[in-house]
py3Dmol code that shows the C-alpha trace and the ligand (Angstrom):
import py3Dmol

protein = """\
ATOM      1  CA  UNK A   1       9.505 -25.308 -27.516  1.00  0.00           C
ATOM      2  CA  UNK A   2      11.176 -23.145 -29.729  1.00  0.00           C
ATOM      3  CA  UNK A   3      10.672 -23.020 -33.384  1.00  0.00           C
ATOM      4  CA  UNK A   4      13.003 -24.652 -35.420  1.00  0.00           C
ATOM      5  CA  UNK A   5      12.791 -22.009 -37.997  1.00  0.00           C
ATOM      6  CA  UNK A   6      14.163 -20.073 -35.021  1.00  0.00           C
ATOM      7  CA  UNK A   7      16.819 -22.033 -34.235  1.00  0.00           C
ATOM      8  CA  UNK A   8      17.888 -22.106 -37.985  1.00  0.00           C
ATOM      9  CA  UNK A   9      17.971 -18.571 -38.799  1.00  0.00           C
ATOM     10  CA  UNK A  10      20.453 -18.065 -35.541  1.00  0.00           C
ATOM     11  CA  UNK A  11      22.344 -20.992 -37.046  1.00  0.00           C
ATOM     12  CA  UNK A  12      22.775 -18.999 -40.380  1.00  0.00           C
ATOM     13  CA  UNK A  13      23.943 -15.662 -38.348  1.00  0.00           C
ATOM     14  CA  UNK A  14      26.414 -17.846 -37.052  1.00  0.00           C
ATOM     15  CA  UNK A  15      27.567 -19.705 -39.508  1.00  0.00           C
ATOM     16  CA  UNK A  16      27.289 -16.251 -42.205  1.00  0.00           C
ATOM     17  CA  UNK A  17      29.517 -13.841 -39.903  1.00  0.00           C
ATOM     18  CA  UNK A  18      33.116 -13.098 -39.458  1.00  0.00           C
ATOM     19  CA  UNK A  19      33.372 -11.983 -35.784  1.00  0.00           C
ATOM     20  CA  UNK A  20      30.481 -12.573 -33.326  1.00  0.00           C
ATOM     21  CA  UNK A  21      30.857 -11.764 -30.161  1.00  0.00           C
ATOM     22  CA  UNK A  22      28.666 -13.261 -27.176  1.00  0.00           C
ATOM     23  CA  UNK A  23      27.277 -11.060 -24.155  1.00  0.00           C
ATOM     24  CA  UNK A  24      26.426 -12.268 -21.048  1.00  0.00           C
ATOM     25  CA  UNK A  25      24.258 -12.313 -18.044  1.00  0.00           C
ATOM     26  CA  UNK A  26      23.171 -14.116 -15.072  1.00  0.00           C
ATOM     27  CA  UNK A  27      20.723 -16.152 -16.840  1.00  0.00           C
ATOM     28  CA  UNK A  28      23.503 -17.926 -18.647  1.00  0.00           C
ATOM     29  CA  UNK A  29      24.511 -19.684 -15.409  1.00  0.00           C
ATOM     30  CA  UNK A  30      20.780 -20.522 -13.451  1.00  0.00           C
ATOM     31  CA  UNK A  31      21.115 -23.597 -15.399  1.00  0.00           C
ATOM     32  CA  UNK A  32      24.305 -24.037 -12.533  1.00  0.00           C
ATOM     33  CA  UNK A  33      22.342 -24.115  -9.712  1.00  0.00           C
ATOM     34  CA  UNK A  34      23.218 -20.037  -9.550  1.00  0.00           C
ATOM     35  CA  UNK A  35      20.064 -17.961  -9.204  1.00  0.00           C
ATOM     36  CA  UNK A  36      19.874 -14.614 -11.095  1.00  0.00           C
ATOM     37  CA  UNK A  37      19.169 -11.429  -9.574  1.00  0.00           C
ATOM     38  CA  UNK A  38      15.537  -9.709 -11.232  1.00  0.00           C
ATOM     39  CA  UNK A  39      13.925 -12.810 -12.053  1.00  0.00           C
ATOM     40  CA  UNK A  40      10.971 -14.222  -9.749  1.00  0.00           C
ATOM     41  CA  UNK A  41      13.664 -16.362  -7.813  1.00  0.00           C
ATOM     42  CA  UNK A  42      16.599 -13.793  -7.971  1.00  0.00           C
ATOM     43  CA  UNK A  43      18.317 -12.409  -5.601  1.00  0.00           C
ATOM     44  CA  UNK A  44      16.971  -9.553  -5.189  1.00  0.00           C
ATOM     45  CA  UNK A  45      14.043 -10.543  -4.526  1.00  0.00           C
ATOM     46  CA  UNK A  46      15.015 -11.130  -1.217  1.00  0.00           C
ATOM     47  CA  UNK A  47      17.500  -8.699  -0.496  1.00  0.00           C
ATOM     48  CA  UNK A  48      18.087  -5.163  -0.922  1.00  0.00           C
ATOM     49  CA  UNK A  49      21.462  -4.540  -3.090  1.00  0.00           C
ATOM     50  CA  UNK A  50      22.487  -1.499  -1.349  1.00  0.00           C
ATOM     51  CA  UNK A  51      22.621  -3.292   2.054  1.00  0.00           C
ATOM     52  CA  UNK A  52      24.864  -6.146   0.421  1.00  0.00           C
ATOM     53  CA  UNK A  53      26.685  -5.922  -2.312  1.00  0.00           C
ATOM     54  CA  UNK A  54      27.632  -1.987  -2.306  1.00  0.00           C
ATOM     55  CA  UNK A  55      30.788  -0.051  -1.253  1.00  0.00           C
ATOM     56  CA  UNK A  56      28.401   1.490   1.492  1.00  0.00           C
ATOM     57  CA  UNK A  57      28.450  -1.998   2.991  1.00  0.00           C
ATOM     58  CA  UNK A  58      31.850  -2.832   2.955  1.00  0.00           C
ATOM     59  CA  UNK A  59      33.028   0.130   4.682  1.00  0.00           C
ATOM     60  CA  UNK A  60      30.038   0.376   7.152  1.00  0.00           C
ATOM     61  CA  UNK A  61      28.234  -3.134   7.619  1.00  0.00           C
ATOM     62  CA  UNK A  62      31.226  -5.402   6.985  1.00  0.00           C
ATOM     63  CA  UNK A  63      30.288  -8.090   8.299  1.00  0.00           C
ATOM     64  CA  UNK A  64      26.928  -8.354   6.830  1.00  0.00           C
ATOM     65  CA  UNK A  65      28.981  -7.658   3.653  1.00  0.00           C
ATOM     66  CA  UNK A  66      31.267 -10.716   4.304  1.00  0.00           C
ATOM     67  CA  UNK A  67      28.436 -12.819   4.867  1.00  0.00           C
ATOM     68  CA  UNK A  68      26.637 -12.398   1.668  1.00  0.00           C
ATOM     69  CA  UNK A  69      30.192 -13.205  -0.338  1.00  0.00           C
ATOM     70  CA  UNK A  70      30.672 -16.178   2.049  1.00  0.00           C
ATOM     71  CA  UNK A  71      27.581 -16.796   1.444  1.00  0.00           C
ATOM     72  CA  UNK A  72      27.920 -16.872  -2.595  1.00  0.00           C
ATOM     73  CA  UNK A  73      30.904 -18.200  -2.394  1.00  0.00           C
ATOM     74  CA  UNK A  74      30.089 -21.326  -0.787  1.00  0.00           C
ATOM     75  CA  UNK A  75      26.943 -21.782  -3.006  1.00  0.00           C
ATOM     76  CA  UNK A  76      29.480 -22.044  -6.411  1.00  0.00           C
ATOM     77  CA  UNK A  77      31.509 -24.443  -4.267  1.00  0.00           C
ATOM     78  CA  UNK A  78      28.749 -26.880  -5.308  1.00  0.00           C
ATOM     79  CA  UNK A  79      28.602 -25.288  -8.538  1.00  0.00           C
ATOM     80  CA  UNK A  80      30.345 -25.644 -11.895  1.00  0.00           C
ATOM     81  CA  UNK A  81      29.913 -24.035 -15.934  1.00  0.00           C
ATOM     82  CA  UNK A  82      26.675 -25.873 -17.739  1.00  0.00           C
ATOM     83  CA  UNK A  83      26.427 -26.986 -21.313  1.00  0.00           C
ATOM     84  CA  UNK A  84      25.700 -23.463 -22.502  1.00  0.00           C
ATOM     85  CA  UNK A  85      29.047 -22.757 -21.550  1.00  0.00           C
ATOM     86  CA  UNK A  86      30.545 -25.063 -22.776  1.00  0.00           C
ATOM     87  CA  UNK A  87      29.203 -24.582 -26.268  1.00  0.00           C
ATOM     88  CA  UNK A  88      30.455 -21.014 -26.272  1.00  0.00           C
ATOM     89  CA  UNK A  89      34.003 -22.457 -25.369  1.00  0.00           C
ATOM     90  CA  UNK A  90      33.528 -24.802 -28.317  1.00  0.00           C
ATOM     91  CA  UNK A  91      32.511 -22.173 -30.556  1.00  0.00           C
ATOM     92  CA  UNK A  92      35.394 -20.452 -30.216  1.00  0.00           C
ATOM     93  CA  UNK A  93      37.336 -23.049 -30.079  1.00  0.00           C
ATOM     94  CA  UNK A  94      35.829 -23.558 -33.713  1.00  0.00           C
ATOM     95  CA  UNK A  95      36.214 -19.754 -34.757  1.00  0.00           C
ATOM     96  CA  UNK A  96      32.641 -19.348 -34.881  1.00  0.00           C
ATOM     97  CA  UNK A  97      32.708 -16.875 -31.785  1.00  0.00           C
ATOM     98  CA  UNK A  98      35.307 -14.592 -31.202  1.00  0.00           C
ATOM     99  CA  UNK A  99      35.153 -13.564 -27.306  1.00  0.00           C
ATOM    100  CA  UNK A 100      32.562 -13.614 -24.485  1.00  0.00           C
ATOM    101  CA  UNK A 101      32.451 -10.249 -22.778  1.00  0.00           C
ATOM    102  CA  UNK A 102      30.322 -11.172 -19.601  1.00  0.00           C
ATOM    103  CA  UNK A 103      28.681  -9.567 -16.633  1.00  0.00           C
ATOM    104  CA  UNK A 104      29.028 -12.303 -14.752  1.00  0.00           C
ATOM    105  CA  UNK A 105      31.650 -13.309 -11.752  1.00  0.00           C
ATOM    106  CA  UNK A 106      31.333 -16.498 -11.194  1.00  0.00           C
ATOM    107  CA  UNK A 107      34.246 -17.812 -13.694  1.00  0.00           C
ATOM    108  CA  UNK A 108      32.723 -20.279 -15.320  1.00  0.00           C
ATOM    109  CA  UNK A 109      33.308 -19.207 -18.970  1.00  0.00           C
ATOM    110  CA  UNK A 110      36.852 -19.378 -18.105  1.00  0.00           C
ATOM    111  CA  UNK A 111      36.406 -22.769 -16.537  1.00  0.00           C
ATOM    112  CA  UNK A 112      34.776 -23.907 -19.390  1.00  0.00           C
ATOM    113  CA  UNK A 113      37.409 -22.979 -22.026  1.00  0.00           C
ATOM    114  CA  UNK A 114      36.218 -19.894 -23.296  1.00  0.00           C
ATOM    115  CA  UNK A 115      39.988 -18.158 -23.482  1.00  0.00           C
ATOM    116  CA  UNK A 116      39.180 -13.985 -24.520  1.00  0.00           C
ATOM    117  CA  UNK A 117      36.622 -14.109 -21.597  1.00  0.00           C
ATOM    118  CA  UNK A 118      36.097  -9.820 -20.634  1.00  0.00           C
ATOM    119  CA  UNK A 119      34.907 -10.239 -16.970  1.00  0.00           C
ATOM    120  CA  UNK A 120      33.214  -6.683 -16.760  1.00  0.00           C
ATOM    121  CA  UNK A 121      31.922  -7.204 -13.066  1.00  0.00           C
ATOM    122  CA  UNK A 122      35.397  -9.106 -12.262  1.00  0.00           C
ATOM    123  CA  UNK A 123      35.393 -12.385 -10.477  1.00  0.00           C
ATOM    124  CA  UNK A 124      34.343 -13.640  -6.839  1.00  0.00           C
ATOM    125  CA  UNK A 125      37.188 -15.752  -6.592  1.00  0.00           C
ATOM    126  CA  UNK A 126      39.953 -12.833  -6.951  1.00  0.00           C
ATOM    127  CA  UNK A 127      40.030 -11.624  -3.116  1.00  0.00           C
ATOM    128  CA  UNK A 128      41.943  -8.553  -2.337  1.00  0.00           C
ATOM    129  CA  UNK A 129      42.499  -6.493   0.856  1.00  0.00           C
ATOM    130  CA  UNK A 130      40.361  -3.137   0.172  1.00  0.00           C
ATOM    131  CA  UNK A 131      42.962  -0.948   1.938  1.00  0.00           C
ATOM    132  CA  UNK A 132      46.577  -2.108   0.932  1.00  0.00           C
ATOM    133  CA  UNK A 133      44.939  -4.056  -2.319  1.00  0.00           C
ATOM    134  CA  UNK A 134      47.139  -6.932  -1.219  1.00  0.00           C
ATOM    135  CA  UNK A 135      45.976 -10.132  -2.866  1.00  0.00           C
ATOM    136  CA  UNK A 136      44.055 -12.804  -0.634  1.00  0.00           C
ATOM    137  CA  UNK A 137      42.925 -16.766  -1.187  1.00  0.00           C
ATOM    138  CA  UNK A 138      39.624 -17.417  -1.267  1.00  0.00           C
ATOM    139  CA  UNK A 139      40.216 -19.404   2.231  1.00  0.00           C
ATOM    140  CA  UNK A 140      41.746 -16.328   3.860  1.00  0.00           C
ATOM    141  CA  UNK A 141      37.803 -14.318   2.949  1.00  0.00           C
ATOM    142  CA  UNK A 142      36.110 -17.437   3.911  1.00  0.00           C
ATOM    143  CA  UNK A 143      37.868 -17.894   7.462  1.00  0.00           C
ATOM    144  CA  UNK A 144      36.857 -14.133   8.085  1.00  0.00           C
ATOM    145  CA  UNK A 145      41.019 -13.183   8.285  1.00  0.00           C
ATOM    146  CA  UNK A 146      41.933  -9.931   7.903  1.00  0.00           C
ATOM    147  CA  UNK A 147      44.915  -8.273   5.511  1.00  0.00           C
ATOM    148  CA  UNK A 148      48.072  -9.332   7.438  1.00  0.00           C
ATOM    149  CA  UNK A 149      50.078  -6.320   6.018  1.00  0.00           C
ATOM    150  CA  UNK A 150      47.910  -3.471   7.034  1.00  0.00           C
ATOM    151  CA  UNK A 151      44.744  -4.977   8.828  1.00  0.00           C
ATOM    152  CA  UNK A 152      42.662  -4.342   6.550  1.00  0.00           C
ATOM    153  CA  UNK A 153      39.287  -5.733   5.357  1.00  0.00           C
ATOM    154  CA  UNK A 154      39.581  -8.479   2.840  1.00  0.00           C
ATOM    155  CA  UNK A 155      36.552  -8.026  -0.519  1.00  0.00           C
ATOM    156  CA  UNK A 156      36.079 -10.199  -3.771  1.00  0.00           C
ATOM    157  CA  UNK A 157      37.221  -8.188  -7.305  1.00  0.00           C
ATOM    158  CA  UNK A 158      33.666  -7.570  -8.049  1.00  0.00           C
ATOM    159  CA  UNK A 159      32.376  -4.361  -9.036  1.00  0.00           C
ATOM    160  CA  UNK A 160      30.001  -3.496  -5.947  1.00  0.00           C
ATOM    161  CA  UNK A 161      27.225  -0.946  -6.303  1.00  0.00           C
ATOM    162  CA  UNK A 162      29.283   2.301  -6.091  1.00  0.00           C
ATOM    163  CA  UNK A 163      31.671   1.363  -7.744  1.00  0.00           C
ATOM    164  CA  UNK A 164      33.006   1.989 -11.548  1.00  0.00           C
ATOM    165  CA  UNK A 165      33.584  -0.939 -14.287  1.00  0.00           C
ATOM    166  CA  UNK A 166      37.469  -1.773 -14.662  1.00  0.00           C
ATOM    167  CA  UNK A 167      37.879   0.923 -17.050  1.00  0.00           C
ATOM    168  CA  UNK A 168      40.651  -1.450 -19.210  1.00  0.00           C
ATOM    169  CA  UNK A 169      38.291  -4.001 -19.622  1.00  0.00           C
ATOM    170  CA  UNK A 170      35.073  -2.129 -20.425  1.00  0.00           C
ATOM    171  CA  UNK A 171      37.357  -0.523 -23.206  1.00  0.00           C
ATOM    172  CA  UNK A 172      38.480  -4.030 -24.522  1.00  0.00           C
ATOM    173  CA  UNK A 173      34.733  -5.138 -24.592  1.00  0.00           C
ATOM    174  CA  UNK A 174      33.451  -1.969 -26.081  1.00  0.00           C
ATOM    175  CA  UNK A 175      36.321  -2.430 -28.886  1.00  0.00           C
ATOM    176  CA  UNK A 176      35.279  -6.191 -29.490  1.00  0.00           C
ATOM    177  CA  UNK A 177      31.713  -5.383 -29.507  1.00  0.00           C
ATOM    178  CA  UNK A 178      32.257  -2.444 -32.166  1.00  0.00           C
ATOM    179  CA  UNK A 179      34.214  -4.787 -34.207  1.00  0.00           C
ATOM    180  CA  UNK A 180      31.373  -7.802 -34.194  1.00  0.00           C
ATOM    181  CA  UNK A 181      29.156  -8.553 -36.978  1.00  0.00           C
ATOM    182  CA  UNK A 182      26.805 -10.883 -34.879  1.00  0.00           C
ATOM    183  CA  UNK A 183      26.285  -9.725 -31.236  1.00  0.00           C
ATOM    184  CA  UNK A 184      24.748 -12.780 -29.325  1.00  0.00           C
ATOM    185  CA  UNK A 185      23.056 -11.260 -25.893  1.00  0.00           C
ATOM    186  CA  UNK A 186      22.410 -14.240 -23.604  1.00  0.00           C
ATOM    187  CA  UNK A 187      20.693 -14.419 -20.118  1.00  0.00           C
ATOM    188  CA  UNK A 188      20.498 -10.912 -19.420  1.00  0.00           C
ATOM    189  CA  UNK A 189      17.829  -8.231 -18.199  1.00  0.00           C
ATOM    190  CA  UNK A 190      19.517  -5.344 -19.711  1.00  0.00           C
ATOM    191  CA  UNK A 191      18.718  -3.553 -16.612  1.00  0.00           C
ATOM    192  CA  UNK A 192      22.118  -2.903 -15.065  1.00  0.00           C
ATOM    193  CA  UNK A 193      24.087   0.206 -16.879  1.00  0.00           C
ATOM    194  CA  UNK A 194      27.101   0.568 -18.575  1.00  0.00           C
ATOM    195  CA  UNK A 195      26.599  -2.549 -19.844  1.00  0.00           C
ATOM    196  CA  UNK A 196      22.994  -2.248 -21.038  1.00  0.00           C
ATOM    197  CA  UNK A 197      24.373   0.651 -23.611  1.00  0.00           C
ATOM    198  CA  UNK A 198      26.933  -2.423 -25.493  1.00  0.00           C
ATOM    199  CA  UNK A 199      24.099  -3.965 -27.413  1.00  0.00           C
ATOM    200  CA  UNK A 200      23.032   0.138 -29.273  1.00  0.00           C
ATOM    201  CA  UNK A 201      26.779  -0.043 -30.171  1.00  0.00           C
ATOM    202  CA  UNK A 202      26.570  -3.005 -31.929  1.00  0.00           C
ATOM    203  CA  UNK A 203      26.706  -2.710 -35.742  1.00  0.00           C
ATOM    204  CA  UNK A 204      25.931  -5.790 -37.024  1.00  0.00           C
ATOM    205  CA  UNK A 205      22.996  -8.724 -36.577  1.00  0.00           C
ATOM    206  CA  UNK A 206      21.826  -8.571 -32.541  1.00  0.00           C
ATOM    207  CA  UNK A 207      20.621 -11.687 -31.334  1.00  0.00           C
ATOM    208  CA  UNK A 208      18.795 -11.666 -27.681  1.00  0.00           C
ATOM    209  CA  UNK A 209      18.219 -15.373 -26.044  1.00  0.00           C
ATOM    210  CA  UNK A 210      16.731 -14.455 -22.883  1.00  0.00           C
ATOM    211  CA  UNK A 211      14.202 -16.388 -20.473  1.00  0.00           C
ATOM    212  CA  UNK A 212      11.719 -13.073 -20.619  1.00  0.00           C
ATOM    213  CA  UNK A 213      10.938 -10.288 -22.317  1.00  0.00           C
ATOM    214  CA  UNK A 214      13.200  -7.336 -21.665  1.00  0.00           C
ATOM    215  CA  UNK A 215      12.436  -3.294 -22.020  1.00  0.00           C
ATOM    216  CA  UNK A 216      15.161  -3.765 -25.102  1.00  0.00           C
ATOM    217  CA  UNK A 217      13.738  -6.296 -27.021  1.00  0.00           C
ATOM    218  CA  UNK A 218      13.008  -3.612 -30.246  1.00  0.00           C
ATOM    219  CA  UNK A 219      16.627  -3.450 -31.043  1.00  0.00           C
ATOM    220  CA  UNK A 220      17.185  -6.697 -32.061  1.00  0.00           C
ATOM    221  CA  UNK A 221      17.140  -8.562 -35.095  1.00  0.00           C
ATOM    222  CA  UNK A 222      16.183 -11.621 -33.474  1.00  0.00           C
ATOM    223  CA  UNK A 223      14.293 -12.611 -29.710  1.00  0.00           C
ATOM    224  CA  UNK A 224      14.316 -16.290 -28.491  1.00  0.00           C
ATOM    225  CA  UNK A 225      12.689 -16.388 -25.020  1.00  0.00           C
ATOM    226  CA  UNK A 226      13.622 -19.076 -23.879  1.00  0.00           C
ATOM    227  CA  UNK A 227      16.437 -21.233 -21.856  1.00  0.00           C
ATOM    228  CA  UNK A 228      20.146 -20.319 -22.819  1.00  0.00           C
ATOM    229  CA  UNK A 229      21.192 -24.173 -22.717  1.00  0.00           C
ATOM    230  CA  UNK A 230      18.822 -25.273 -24.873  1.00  0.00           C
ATOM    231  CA  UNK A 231      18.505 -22.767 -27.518  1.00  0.00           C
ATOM    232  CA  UNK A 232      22.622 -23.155 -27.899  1.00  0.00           C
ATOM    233  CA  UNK A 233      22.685 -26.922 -27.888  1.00  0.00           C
ATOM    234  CA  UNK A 234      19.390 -26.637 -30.318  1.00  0.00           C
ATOM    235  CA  UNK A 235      21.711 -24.155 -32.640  1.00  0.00           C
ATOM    236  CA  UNK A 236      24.760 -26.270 -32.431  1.00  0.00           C
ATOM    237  CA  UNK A 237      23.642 -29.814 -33.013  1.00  0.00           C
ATOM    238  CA  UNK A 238      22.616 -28.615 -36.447  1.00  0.00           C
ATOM    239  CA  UNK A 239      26.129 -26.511 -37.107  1.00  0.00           C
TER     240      UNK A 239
END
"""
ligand_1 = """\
44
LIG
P 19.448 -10.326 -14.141
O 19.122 -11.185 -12.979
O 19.066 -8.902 -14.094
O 18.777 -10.955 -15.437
C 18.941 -12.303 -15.754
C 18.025 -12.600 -16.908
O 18.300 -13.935 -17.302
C 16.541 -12.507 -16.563
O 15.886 -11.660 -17.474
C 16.057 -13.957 -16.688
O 14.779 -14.047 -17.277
C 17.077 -14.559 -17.603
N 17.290 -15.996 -17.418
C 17.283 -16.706 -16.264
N 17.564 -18.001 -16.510
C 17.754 -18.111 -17.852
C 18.068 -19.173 -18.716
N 18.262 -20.420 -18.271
N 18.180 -18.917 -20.039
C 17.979 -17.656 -20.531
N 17.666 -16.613 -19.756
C 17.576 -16.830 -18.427
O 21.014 -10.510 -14.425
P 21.965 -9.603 -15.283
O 21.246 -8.910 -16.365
O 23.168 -10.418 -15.586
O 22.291 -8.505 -14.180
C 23.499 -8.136 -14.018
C 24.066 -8.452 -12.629
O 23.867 -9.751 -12.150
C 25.527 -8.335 -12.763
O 25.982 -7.365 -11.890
C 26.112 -9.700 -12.383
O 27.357 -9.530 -11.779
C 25.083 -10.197 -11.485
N 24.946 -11.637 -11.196
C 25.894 -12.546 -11.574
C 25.711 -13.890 -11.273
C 26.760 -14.875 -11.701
O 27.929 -14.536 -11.776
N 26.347 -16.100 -12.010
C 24.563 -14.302 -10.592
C 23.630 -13.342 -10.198
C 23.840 -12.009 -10.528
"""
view = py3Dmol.view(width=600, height=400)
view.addModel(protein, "pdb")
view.setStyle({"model": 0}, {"cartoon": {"style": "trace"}})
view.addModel(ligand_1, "xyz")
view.setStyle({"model": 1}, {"stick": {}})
view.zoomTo()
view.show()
């Protein structure tokens, strides 16, 4: 449980700034059915990154490569955005939150209404061919086809290990971020960089909600550890 006096003085961030902006992680989306990656039952836990999800992969284990998207994939066919989510869509919606710059690719800010979504890791669902860049359906990747321009290997718009962030994006985020006056970090280790440097840039009230502790706790104002969903529908029923 957390403490209501908790819960309140988040509320009065909220409800006191002029731009917050909300920053994401995988944690925001376990609550899906979507496991995270460091936590006890994350992903890599059981697998090794580099082998996967890196550009070392895709060029020289492809099919191993192919399998882990399917893989992923298939597992947010079952899947859709929770009620933490949804309240962020709401909140904006409400002009209580400005954007949501996230590191996660699973869409389902976007699918929940959240409109100035900043996708820093890009999206599973956007498949492209990695030679030609030619853009794919999601059915082409699954059914193992290959680019029928050049022959190429089809690969989801996600930022694989080895590769840089969309360098528009991370600008738009990095903008937004300088601009906020509450900076609400949700479901996130804080272990992956670039986007572990967004919260020191911050310049206004930080706010972590996060399941565990994390090596940046120090640098914020305020730490809820605890779940995303119910902190946010905890904050919100009082708004
Ligand atoms: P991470 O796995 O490193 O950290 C997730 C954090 O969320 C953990 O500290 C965990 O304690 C916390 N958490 C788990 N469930 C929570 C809940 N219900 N409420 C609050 N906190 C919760 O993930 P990260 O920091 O986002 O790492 C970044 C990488 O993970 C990115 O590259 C991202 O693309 C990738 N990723 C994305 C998805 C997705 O799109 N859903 C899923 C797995 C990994």
């Amino acid at each position: 449980m957390v403490d209501s006096k908790v819960i309140e003085e988040l509320r009065d961030y909220l409800n006191q700034s002029k731009y917050a902006v909300v920053l994401t992680g995988a944690g925001i989306s376990t609550e899906s059915g979507i496991p995270d990656f460091r936590s006890k039952d994350g992903w890599w836990n059981k697998i090794n990154p580099a082998e996967v999800a890196s550009v070392n992969a895709l060029e020289n284990n492809y099919e191993l490569f192919r399998e882990f998207y399917k893989y992923r994939i298939k597992m947010l066919d079952g899947c859709k955005f929770n009620r933490g989510h949804r309240i962020l869509a709401d909140w904006e919606d409400k002009g209580l939150v400005k954007s949501v710059v996230t590191q996660n690719i699973d869409g389902f800010h976007k699918d929940a209404g959240s409109k100035r979504v900043y996708e820093l890791h890009g999206s599973i669902s956007a498949i492209r061919c990695y030679v030609c860049e030619k853009e794919h359906s999601v059915e082409d990747f699954v059914n193992d086809k290959r680019c029928e321009v050049c022959g190429g290997n089809l690969r989801p718009g996600v930022v694989l290990f080895g590769e840089g962030l969309p360098s528009d994006v991370w600008q738009e985020a990095y903008d937004e971020i300088l601009k906020s006056d509450l900076l609400l970090v949700i479901g996130t280790s804080l272990n992956v960089s670039p986007v572990n440097s967004l919260p020191t840039v911050a310049k206004g009230k930080r706010v972590l909600i996060n399941a565990e502790k994390t090596f940046m706790d120090d640098i914020f104002d305020l730490v809820i550890n605890a779940g995303a969903g119910m902190v946010l529908e905890s904050v919100d029923r009082g708004l």
